[in-house]
Every structure is written in C-alpha cells, then in structure tokens.
N, C-alpha and C positions, 0 to 999 in steps of 0.2 A: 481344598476339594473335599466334597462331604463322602462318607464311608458307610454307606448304610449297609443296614444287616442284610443276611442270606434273602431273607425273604422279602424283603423289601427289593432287593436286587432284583430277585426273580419277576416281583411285580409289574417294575419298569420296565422290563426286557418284555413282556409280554404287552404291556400297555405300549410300547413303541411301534408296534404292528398292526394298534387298532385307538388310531390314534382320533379320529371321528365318530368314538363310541365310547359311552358310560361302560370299564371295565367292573365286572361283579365278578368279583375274585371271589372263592368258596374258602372260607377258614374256621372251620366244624360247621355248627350249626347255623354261621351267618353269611350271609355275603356281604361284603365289604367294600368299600369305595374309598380314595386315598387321593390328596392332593385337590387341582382342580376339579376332578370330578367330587368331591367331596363336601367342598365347597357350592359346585350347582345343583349337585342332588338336593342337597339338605334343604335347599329351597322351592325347588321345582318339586318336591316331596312332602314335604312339611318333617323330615326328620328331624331329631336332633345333631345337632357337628359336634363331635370330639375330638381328640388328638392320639396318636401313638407313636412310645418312640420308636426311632425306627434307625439308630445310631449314629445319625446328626445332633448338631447341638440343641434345634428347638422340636417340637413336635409335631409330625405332620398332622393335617387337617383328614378326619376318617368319620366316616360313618355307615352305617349299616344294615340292611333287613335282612331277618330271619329268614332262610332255604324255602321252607314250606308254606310261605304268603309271599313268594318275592314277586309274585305274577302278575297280582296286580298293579304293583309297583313299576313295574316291567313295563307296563298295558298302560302306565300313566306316561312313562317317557315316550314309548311310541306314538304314544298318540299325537305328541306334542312335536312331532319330528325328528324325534330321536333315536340313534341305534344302540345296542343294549349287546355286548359282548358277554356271554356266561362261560366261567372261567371256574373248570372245577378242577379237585384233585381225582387224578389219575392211577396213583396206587395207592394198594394199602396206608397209612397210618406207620402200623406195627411192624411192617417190615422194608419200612424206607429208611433209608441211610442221609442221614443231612435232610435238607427241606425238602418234604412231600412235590413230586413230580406234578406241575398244574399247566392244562393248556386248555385254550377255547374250544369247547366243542359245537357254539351255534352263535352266530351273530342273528340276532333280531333287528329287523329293521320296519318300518314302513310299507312296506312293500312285500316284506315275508314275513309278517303274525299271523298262525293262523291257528292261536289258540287263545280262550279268555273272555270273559266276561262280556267285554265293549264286540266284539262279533256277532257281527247282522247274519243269523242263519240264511236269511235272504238276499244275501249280496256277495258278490263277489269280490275277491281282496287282488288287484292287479298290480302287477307290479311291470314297468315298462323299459324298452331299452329304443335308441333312437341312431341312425348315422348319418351321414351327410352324403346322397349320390350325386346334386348338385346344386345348383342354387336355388334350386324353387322345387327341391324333393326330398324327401327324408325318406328311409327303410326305418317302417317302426314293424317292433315285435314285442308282445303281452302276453305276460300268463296269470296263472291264478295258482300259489305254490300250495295251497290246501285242497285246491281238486283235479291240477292237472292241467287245466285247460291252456291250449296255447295256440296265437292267432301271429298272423302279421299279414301287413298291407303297405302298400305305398302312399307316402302323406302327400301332398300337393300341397301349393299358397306356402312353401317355406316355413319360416320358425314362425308365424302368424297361426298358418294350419295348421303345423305341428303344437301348439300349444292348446288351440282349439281342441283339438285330438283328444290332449289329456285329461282336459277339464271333461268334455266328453264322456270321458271313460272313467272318471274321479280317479286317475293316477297319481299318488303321492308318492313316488318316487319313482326316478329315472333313471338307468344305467346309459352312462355317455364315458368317452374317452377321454381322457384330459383335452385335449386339443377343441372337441366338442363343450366341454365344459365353459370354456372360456366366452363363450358365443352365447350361450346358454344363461349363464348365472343370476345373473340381476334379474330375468324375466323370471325364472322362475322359485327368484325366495321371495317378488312379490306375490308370486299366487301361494306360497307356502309347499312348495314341491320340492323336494330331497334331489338331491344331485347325488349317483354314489357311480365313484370310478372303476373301469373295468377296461385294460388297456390289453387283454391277451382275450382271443376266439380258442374256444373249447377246440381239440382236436379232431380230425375230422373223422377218425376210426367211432371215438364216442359217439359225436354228432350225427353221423349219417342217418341215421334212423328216425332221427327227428324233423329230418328235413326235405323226406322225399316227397311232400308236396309241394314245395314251395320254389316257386323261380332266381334262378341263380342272386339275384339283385339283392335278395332276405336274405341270402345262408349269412352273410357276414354279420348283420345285426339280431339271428336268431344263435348263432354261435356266443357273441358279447354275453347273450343273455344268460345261456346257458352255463357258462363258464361262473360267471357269478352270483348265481343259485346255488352250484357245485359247490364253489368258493368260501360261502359266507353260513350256507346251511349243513356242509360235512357229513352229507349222508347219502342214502341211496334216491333217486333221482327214477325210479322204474316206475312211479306213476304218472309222470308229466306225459302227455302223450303229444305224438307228431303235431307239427305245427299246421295248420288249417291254414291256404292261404285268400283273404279275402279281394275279391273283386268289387270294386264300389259302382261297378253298373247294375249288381247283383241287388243292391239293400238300393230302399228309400234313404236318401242323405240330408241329417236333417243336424247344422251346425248349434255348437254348445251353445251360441247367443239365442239360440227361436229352441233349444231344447227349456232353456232358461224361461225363455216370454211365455211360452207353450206350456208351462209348470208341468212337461211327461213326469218327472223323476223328484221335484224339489220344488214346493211350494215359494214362491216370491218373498212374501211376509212372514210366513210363519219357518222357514229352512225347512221342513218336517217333509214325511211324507203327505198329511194329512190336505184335501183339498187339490192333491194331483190326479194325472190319468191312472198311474201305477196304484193311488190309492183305489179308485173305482176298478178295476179291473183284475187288483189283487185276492181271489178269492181260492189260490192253490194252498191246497194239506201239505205239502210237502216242500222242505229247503230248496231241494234240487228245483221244483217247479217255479218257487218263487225267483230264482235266481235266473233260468229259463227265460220266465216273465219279461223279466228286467234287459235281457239281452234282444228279445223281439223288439222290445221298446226301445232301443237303441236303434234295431239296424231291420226298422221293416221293410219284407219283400219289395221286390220290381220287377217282378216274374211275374205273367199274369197267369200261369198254370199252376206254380206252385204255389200259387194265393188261391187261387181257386183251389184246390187241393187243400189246404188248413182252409176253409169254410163250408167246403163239403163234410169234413169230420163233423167240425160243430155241429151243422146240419142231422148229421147221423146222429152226436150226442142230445142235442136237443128232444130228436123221435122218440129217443128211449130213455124217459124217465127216471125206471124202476134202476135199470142198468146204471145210470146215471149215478145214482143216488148209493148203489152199490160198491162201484171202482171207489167214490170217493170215501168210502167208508173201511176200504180196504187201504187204498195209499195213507190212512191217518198212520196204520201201523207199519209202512214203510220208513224207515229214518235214513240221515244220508248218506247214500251209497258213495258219491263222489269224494266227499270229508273223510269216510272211512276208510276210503281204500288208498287216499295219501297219506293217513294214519299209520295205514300197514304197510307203507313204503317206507314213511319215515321211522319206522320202527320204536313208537312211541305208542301204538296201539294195545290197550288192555283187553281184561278179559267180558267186563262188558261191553265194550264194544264191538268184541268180537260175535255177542252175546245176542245185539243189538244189528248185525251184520247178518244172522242167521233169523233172527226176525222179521227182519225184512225180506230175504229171501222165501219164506215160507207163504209170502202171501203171494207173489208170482203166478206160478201155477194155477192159482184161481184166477186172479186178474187174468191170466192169459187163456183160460177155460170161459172165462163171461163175455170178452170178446169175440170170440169163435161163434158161440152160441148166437150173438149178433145179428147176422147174414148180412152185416153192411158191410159193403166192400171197403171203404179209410178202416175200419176197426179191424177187419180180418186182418189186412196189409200192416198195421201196427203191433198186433199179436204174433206174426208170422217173424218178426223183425225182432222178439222178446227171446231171449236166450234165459230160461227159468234157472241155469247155474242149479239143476238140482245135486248134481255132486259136491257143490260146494256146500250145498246147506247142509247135506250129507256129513260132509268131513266134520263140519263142525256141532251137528248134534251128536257128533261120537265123540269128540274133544271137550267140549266146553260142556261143566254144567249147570242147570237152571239159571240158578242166578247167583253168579260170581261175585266174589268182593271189589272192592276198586283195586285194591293193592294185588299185582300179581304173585308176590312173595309173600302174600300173607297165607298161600294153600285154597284149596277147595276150588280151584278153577278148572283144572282136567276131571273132565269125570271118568267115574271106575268103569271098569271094563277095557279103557282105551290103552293102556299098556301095565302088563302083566306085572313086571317087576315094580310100579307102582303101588297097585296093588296090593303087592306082597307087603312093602314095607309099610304102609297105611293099616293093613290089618294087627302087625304085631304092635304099632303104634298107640293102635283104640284098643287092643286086646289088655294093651300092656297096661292100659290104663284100670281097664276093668279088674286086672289080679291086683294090682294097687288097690282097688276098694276092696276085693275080698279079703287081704293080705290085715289092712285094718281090722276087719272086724274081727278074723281070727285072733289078734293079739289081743282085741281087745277081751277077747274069751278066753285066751290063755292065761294075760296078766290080772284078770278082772278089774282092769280098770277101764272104765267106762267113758272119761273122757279124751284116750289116748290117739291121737290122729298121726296120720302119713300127710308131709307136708313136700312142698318144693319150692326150690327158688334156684337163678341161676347161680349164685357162687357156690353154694355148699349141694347142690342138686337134691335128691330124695332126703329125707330121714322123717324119726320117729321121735315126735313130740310127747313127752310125759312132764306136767308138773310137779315142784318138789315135794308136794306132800303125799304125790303116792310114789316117789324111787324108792319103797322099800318092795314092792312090788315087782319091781325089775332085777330079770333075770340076768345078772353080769357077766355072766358067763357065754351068753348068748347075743345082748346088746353090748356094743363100745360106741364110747362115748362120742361126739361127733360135735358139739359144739353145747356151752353154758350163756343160757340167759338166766333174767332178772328170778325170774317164776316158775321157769321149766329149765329142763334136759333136753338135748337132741339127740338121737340115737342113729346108730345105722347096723344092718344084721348082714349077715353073709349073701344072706337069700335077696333078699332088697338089696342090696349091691351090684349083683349079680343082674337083675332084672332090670336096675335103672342106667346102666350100659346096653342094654336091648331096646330099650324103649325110647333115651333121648337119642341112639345112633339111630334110629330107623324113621323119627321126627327130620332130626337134621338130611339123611337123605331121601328123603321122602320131599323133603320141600325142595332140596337141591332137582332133583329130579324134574320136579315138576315144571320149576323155573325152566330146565334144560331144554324140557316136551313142549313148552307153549312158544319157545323162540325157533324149535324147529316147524313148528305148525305155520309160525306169522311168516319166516320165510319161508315155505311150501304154497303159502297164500300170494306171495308177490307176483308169483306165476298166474294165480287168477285176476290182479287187478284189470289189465284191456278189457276180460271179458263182462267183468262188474260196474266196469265204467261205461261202457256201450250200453248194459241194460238201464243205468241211472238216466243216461241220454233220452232212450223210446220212453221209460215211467215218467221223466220230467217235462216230456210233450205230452202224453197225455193228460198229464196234473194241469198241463196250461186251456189244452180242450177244453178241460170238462169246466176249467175256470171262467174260458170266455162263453160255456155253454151257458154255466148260471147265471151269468152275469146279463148273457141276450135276454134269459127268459126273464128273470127278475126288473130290468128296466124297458123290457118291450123294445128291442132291437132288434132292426130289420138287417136283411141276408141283405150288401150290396149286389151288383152285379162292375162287369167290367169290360171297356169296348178300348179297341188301336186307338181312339181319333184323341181328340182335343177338348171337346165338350164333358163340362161338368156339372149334372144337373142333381141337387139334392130336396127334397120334397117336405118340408114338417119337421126342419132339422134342430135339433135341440145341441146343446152345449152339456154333454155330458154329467159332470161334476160340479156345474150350478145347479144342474136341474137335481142332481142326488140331495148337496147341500140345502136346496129350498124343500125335500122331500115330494117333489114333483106339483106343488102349490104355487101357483101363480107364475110359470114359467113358461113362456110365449113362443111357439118353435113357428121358423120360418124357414122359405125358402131362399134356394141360391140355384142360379138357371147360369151358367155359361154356355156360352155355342162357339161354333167354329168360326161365326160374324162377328159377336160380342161377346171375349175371352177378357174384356177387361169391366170392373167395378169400381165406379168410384160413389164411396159413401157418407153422406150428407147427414146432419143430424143434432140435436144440442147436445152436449155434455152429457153425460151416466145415463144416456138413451139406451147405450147395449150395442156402440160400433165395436168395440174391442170384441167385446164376449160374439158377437156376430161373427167377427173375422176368424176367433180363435175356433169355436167351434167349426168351422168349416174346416180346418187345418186339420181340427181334432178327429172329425170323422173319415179325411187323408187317411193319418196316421194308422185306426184304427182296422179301416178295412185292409190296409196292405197289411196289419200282421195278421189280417185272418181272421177277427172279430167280426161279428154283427153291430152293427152302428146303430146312433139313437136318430132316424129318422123313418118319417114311414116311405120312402124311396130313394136310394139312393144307385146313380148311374155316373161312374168314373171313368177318368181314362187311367194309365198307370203315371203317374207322377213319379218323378227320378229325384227332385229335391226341393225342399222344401224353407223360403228365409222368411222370418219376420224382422219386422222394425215394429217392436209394440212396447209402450212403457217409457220411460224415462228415467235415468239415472247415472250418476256420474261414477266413474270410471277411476275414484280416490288413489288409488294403488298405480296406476300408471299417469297420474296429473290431468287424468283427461276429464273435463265439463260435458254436462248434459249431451251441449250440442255434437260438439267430438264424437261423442260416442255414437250420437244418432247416424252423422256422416257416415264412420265407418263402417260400420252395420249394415248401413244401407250400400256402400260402396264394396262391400265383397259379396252381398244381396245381386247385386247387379252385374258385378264382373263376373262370376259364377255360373247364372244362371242360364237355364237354354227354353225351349220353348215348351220343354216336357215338366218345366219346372211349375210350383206355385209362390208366388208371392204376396206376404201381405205386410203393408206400410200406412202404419196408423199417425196420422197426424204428422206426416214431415213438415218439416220447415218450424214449428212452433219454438222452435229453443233459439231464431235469431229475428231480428225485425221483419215486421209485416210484407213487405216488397220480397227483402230477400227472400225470404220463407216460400211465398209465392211463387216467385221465378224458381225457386229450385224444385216443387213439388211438379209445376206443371212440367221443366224442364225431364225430370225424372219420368213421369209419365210419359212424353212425347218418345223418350228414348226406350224405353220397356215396348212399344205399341211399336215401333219401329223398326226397331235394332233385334228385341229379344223374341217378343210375340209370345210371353209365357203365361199363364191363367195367372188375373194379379187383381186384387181386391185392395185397394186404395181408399183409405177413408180421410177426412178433412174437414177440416173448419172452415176454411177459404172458399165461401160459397160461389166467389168469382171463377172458379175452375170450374162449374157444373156448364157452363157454355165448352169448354172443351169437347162436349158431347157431339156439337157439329163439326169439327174438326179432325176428332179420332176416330173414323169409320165402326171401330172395334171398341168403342168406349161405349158402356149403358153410367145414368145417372138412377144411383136407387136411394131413398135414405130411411131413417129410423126415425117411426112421424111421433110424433105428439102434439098435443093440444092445450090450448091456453082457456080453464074456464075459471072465475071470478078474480085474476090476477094472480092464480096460482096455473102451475106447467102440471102435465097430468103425462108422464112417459108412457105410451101404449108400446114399446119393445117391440113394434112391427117394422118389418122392410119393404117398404112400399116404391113401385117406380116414381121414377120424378126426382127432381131437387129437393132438399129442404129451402124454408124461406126463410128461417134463422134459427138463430142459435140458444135461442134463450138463456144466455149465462147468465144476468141477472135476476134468474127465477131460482137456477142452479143453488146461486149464494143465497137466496131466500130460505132454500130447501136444507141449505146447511148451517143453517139461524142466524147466518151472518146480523150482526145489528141492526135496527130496524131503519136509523137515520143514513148509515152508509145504504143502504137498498132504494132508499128516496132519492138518495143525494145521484147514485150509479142510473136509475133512472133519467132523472132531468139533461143528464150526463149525455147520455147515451141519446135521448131526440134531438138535442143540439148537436150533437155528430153527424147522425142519418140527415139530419137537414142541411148541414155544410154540406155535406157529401151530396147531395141532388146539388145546389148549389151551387158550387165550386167544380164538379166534377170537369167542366170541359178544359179550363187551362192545363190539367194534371193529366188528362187521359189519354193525351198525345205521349208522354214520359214511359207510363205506365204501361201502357199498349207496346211499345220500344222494348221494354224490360219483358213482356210476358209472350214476343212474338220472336225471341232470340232465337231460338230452335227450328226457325219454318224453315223447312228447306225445299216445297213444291212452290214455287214464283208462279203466276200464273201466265203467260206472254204477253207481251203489249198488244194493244188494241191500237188499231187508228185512233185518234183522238176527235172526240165529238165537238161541235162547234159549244164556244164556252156560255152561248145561250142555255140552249138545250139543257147541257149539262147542269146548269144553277137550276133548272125547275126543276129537272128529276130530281136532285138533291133536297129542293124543297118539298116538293111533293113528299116525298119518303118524311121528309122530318114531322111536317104534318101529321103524316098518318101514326107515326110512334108514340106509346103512352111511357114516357119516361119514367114518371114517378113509379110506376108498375114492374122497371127493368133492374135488373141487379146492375150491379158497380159492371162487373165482366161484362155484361150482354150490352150497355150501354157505349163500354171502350169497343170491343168490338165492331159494333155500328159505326163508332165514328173513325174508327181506323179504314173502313171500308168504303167511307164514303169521302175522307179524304183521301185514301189510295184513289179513287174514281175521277177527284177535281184535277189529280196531278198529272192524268194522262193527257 
C-alpha cells in the first residue's frame, strides 16, 4: 500500500469530497492539479503534465496555473461542462504547524459562474433544480446566482416538457436528487446539461423567506435549490431574492422548438445573435435592460391590460422625443445594479465597484425628476415606483474615493474625512515621508556631500546611503553602520530610527484599518441590496421602453390594438428582420385577415416564394405585440393568443437518432396535443419527409382535426396543391397563396399573398434559379409534361384508391336518399361529365368529382 506524504494525504482527503470536479489545490503562487485530473486538465487546457513525488514509488501526474490568471482557465472548464473546486490555504504559512490547513471555499459550476471574460453582460446565467410531483409534472425552480433572480413554475408534458423547459431557458445545469437522476441521464448529456446531486432541502427556518410566494407544491424543489447554492458557493445568500411563482396562463407560451423556427433568441444558421428578433429589438444602454429584454422574449404577456399598459408607455415615450433622447443618455452611466449588489453579497465586491455602484445611483434623481416633469401618466407611475437610494449614494460618497484602485489593500479607497483615526495615521504616514526628504537634504548640508540619499527597502528598512569615496566625510559618531555594498555605505542615525518606527507603523495600520472600514461598509450595504435590486427592476423596464420606443420609430411600427374574440386581422405586415436585413429594399409586406368564419389558412405557392417568412412574420408580430412593442405593419387587430407552435424547417434530430421526418411528426404532435383554440398555429409543408400519398393523407388528415377538434387560428402552407379543394369541405378553411409568374421561361417571385390557389409549383424554374445544370433542367422538364399527361390520363383507375386514402377523416355521412331509377341516374352522371373541363381541374378537384359521383351511382 502506497504512503504518500502529508500533503498529498491532505489532497486526496479533500479531492474525495469533490470528486465530480477539477480540484485546484493553492501551493504558493500556483494552483495545482494531481492525478486524473492532471491528466485531463493538461489536455482540455493545453498545459504542460509534469510529475511530483509524492512518496510512492513512481511520480504522480501534476500540473498547474498560476493564482492570478487561473480564471480563465477556470472559464475554459466551465464552459466545457465542468466543475472547478478552488482549494486555498486557510492559515498563515509562518505560523502553521505540519501542512498549512487547506479547504474549498467555492465550487464553480455551470450554473454558478458569474464572473469572467466568456459573460454575456446581457444574459442571464440560470441555473435549475427539477422534482417529480407525478408522471406528467415536474416542480421546477431557477435562479440567476449573479443577480438574484429566482422563479419557479409547474412543467407539464413530463420529462418531454421538462426538457423543453430547459433548452428554453438555456440551462446548463440541473440540480436533481439521485433517484431523479437516474431517469434523467442519458437525455440530458445528449443535450450537454450537467446533472449535479442534491439530496437534502435547506431548512425551513432558512428557507421561509424565500418562499412566501410560492405554493406549497415548489417549496420542496425551491428548497433542493437553495440548499445547493448554500452548499457549493459558501457564502452569504442575502441577495437571492424570494422566489416569483409563475403562472403559465399569465405569459404567451411559446415552446423551445417554434422558439428555435422563430429565430426570437438564436439564429438557425449562423448560432449568433445576429438576424434574430432579440437582434432587431435590442437597442437597451443597460445590462439589467438587455437581460429584461431577453426575459420579455421568453415569456410575452396574455394579459390584455397589462399589454396594453407596456404600449401605452411606448406610446408616451414615443411623444416625447427630447425626454427620450435624454433617460437614454442618462441610463448609459447607470451600470449593473443587479451584478453588483450580488457582488456585495458575496463579499467579493471592490472598491470600484462600489465606485461604480455610487455612479449609478447618482443619476436616479434625475432620471426620476425628467419623468415627473412628463405629465404622462405610465411615466409618472414608473418614477413614483423609483426609490433614488439617495442615502446610499450618500454613505458611499463619504466612503469611497474618486477613483479607487482594483486592489482593496492596495490603500486609497476610503476617503479622508470618513474616520478620524484613519486620518490620523495617513497624515504621520505622508508627513513622515516628507521629514525624510527634509532629513536628506539637511545631511546633505551637514556632511557636504551632495550625492548622499535616504533610501528604503523591506528587509533593512530606512538608512543613509554614502559612497566610498566620500566616508571620510562621515560623521561616526553620529552615523552606524547598517549595511556594506560594493560602492557605498548604509548608514542609520538615531533620529532616522526613531522616525522610521513612526512612519512604517502608521503605513502598516493605516492600510490595516482601511481594509477593516471597507468590509464593515460592504456589510452595512447587505442591508441595502432588496432595496437596490427593486430600483434595477423599474430602471430595466424602462431601458426596455425606451428600446422598443426607438426601435417603433426607427422601423415605422404601428401601436397594435387588442379585442376577447378570435379574429386576426393584420394589414401591410412585414417580417421584421428580413425587412432590417434587405435595409427596407425590395421587401413586399402583406396582409393576413383571419375571422371568426375563416380562422384557418392554407398556403399555396412554388418554392423561396416567401411561405415560411409569410407564416413566421405573422407569429413574429404575435410575439411582439404581446410584449408591448409596436409591430411592423400598418394595422394591426389581435385577439390575445395564449400559445404559440411551429413545424417550420427541416432537420434531423442526430442526438437522439431521430430523421427529418421523426422530428417533423413530433413537433407537430405536441403542436396539436397542446393546443386550444386561443392558440396559433403554424405547419409549413407537412408530410414532405415521407412519400407523396402518405404526406397527403397526413397533412389534410391534420387539418381536418385542427378545424374540428382544436378550432385554433392555424396558417398551413403546402406543396400538395390537391388540398386547395379542401376549401369546400372546411367551412373555416380560406385558400391564399404567394403568386408569381412565368415570363420568357424564367419564374419572376412577386412575394405577394393573394386569394385563390396557386396552379403550381414551379420547382423546376427554382433549380434553374439555383444554376442547377443546364441539361438536368431540359432533361426535368420533358420529365415533368410526361407525368402532368399520365396524370390527365391514367387519373381514373387510381382516383377511386386515392379519394379512400384522402377521405379517412369524414365523419359527417350525409343520409341515404331513396334511390333514383338507374336511368335517370346515368344521364345526370352524364350530363355533369359533359359539362366538366378536366384538363383544367387539379388532381384533388378531379378525385373529388368522381368520388361523388360514384357515391351517387351507389345509392
């Protein structure tokens, strides 16, 4: 058995307790890594691997970074999934006995960084905890360990929805219980989400405070969470504030797969922000506002008062220009309140920040004087709601001055006047300094030597530098001797002895001191955090105002309005973020008319006509007005949409084995199961990922039960022009499509939506358009008129199949008829055929005919 030394002992004793995390043990200047972790750092790092013994036979695997750059380092494991235990010494060096005393004082995880470089000023860092209340619910509870925030809700759809959730909210780590864990696992190291165990609820003396909103059903998964915050971060905990608890009748609900189609948050192509709605609508000066932003975007109203309420502000910031133009010029020199005041929780807060804390305070009182001045009623009511914290800003322009160092112990961060006995000792300190320069010059007029100086260093402290060739000048009697260099003497006098005991003791407490004043000041300040985090709340709504004011006026966005009923009628509606991208050139805004007759659309059209970007900007100006923006059309009249699913796009599903079509299904199958009648729904091109029939029957199958069953506002677009006859079947179905035109063998897209069917699809004008080669374009042609001619052709033996397959869903029979004499009945049948121009009829309108007219022969 191997016998390693003290300190190696002590290593493993501590690494056995954080055995799911890179230990960085502190041993002087570096931090250190040992064994397997030594091994994966050095790679996941790019370090070098060494060895140390460690009083085994061979030598362990170690490597290392330096204390004072470890944070990057730090910020590369985390980011990668990793937790990061920092493991420093706890006492002195010099007056430890055997191996310096070392324990963890912060586990970094995923889910609690909230310091470093890779930090989105703009985003919030969640971290999430989940339990099981039964099979088809979870209690989830989130917070945000860098500003506080903390929510919980009830998940529905199981660990399906619960996963949704996360993706949602971009949680990279989950706190679950072992038992939960197990259930859990596999689903989530495919999406790359951290599992970290927490099998004890904080105590309820602690907890209570946190949890007086929230219904009994959350305490138990707001407790988990809390307990392992406490747990892994070992500090104070007084800025997290009471948990919020959300009601999802409250927010528009709009799942992570149509948040994805919908590009709100995360571009498709590029991951960025860039080409999203958060891009177009991001125009907030301030952290707090951009983070605001991002949470309206998440979870837009279904209140129609308090949407109307955030649009009326707008409204007011719009009127007022000048004011406009002013708040935002003032929030630039606000910084963030939220960050900093879990700064000064965690007691990790300096003195610029404190610096930086008083800064921002100072512009309040204006801000909150220019809204008054107003007379608009939203701005008065958000001014009234402004708590200016002018005692805070108070305490700290007596504390703090101008501008601080970074290092707190480096001095100069209390300013003078603020305690007396500082003061005092700062004065003999600069004093002392000053009779040290006088003290020189006198000697040097005493001894007349003229390049004689008063030097210091820490081992030998003061003395009196003379070189050798004037010690005959020196008075020995008065100088002793004090240290021999190569060239010179050092000397030290009574008097200078005397003085440099006054002057380094009143340095050394003087900065003791100082250190002492500014950790009774940050805890003095704990006491203010609720009230500094409420005012970052009202300043980060109004940063978001004034964002969506610019943002109406800059793109010419109209004030929705909003009625109880069903109908959705928008007027000139553009697609937001195409229309920014093409800088407003050549982008074609249409309308979209829903009623409480025709709540359904289905859309016709060839290929890169603009059905997607049609469907999505409709969603998009949803979205919008329910957070309280002005939208890009010139009329727009909603009803309140409660949620919102897309099926748009294509793509497989690698990480759980799942194919195009897979995916499509189940999109659309929680789409469906879901939704209610207040819902919207948009399904672009179902059925294309399996053969032509199938596709068919399941898109109109789909439709038949949406129109049915759900009766939700549903925007349907497709290639299967044989579904535009649905339109006599579904009372509630309009056919519109996106026309274009064919002139000299080329397709010319006019991006408009016009009533009616399209008559085709022109995909082989598409691949002409994407230079496909010239002889496959000739060859796809010839192709394609010997198909349309089978197809007139051949249509009758297959139409009776077909009609079978596309009429599985009827469920109104119509009742039998007497039956006519079977004369009679052949001429009417004739007649009618007569009178039909077949070659003029689509595939559908043709099947339908003769389904109906064999249904007629049968009676």
């Amino acid at each position: 058995m191997t016998t390693y030394t003290p300190m190696m002992q002590q290593y493993l004793s501590i690494k056995a307790d954080y055995e799911d995390a890179f230990l960085f043990f502190r041993l002087g200047d570096f931090y250190e890594l040992f064994f397997e972790d030594a091994l994966k750092a050095s790679q996941i790092l790019e370090i070098t691997l060494t060895g140390r013994d460690a009083g085994g036979d061979e030598r362990v695997p170690m490597c290392g970074v330096p204390y004072h750059s470890a944070q990057s380092y730090i910020e590369t494991l985390v980011s990668k999934g990793y937790k990061v235990a920092i493991c420093e010494q706890v006492e002195d060096p010099k007056q430890a006995k055997g191996v310096v005393k070392r324990e963890v004082i912060q586990l970094i995880t995923p889910g609690t960084m909230i310091e470093g470089k890779t930090i989105d000023n703009k985003s919030n860092i969640f971290i999430g905890c989940a339990e099981r209340i039964s099979d088809h619910e979870f209690a989830f509870a989130y917070l945000d360990v860098s500003t506080g925030e903390a929510k919980s809700f009830i998940i529905e759809g199981g660990v399906k929805g619960l996963f949704q959730q996360l993706q949602a909210y971009n949680i990279r780590e989950l706190v679950v219980t072992d038992e939960l864990k197990i259930l859990l696992q596999e689903q989530a190291a495919n999406l790359g989400i951290v599992l970290s165990i927490e099998n004890e609820e904080m105590h309820d003396e602690k907890a209570n405070n946190y949890l007086l909103h929230l219904p009994k059903k959350c305490f138990g998964v707001a407790k988990y969470l809390l307990q392992y915050i406490e747990r892994t971060q070992m500090r104070s905990l007084s800025h997290i504030q009471p948990f919020t608890y959300t009601e999802t009748k409250q927010y528009l609900q709009i799942d992570a797969n149509s948040k994805r189609n919908l590009e709100l948050l995360q571009s498709i192509r590029g991951k960025d922000q860039k080409g999203t709605l958060l891009w177009l609508l991001d125009e907030t000066v301030t952290a707090m506002g951009g983070r605001k932003l991002k949470q309206w975007l998440h979870q837009p109203l279904a209140n129609r008062a308090q949407i109307e309420e955030r649009l009326n502000t707008v409204t007011d910031l719009l009127d007022e220009f000048f004011l406009r133009d002013e708040l935002r010029e003032l929030l630039k020199s606000v910084y963030d309140l939220e960050r900093l005041s879990g700064r000064v929780a965690f007691g990790n807060v300096g003195g610029r920040d404190l610096a930086q804390l008083r800064e921002s305070l100072r512009q309040v009182p204006t801000i909150k004087e220019k809204l008054l001045e107003s007379n608009k009623e939203t701005l008065i009511n958000l001014a009234s709601k402004m708590d200016a914290c002018e005692d805070i800003e108070q305490l700290l322009s007596r504390a703090i001055t101008d501008h601080p160092p970074v290092a707190i112990k480096e001095g100069d961060v209390i300013r003078e006047g603020y305690n007396q006995k500082l003061d005092e000792l700062r004065y003999i300190a600069r004093n002392g300094k000053d009779w040290i320069a006088q003290l020189e010059q006198k000697e040097r007029e005493l001894t007349g030597i003229k390049n004689l100086k008063i030097g210091f260093n820490r081992i030998f402290g003061y003395y009196i530098e003379v070189t050798k060739s004037n010690l005959s000048n020196v008075d020995l009697s008065r100088y002793h001797r004090k240290q021999t260099l190569a060239n010179a003497e050092r000397f030290i006098t009574e008097e200078l002895k005397e003085k440099e005991t006054q002057i380094l003791n009143a340095e050394e407490q003087s900065l003791a001191l100082e250190y002492e004043l500014f950790v009774e000041l940050r805890e003095q300040l704990k006491a203010y955090i609720p009230r500094v985090q409420q005012l970052a709340s009202i300043i980060s709504e109004l940063d978001v105002y004034l964002s969506f004011a610019v943002v109406s006026e800059k793109y010419q966005f109209t004030k929705p309005t909003f009625h109880e009923g069903k109908g959705l009628k928008i007027i000139g509606g553009r697609h937001p973020v195409v229309e920014k991208m093409l800088n407003k050139q050549g982008y074609v805004p249409n309308d979209c008319v829903l009623t409480e007759e025709k709540n359904m659309m289905l859309i016709t059209g060839p290929n890169m006509s603009g059905k997607s970007t049609y469907m999505r900007q409709v969603a998009l100006i949803v979205i919008m007005a329910q957070m309280g923006c002005y939208v890009p059309c010139d009329e727009a009249e909603l009803p309140i949409t409660d949620q919102i699913f897309t099926r748009i796009g294509a793509a497989d599903d690698l990480a759980s084995g799942q194919s195009t079509f897979m995916v499509e299904m189940l999109e659309s199958q929680h789409a469906i199961t879901n939704a209610t009648e207040k819902s919207l729904l948009l399904f672009d091109e179902i059925g294309r990922g399996t053969s032509t029939y199938d596709g068919m029957a399941l898109a109109q199958a789909m439709m038949e039960y949406i129109h049915d069953h759900i009766g939700a506002n549903t925007l349907f677009s497709t290639h299967y022009h044989e579904l535009t006859a649905l339109e006599e079947v579904l009372e509630r179905l309009q056919n519109v499509h996106v026309s274009a035109v064919e002139k000299n063998g080329n397709v010319v897209f006019l991006h408009k939506v016009k009533k009616g069917a399209a008559d085709k699809s022109y995909g082989v004008h598409v691949a002409k358009l994407a230079n496909m080669p010239e002889k496959i374009i000739e060859r796809a042609r010839i192709l394609l008129e010997e198909f349309e001619s089978q197809q007139i052709d051949n249509s009758a033996p297959q139409i009776e199949e077909e009609v079978h397959q596309l009429s599985l869903f009827e469920e109104d029979v119509e009742p039998k008829q007497e039956k006519k004499s079977l004369k009679s009945h052949e001429q009417e049948v004739l007649k009618r055929l007569e009178k039909v121009n077949i070659v003029s009829m689509t595939p559908m309108e043709a099947m339908n005919l003769l389904y109906e007219l064999q249904q007629s022969l049968k009676q």
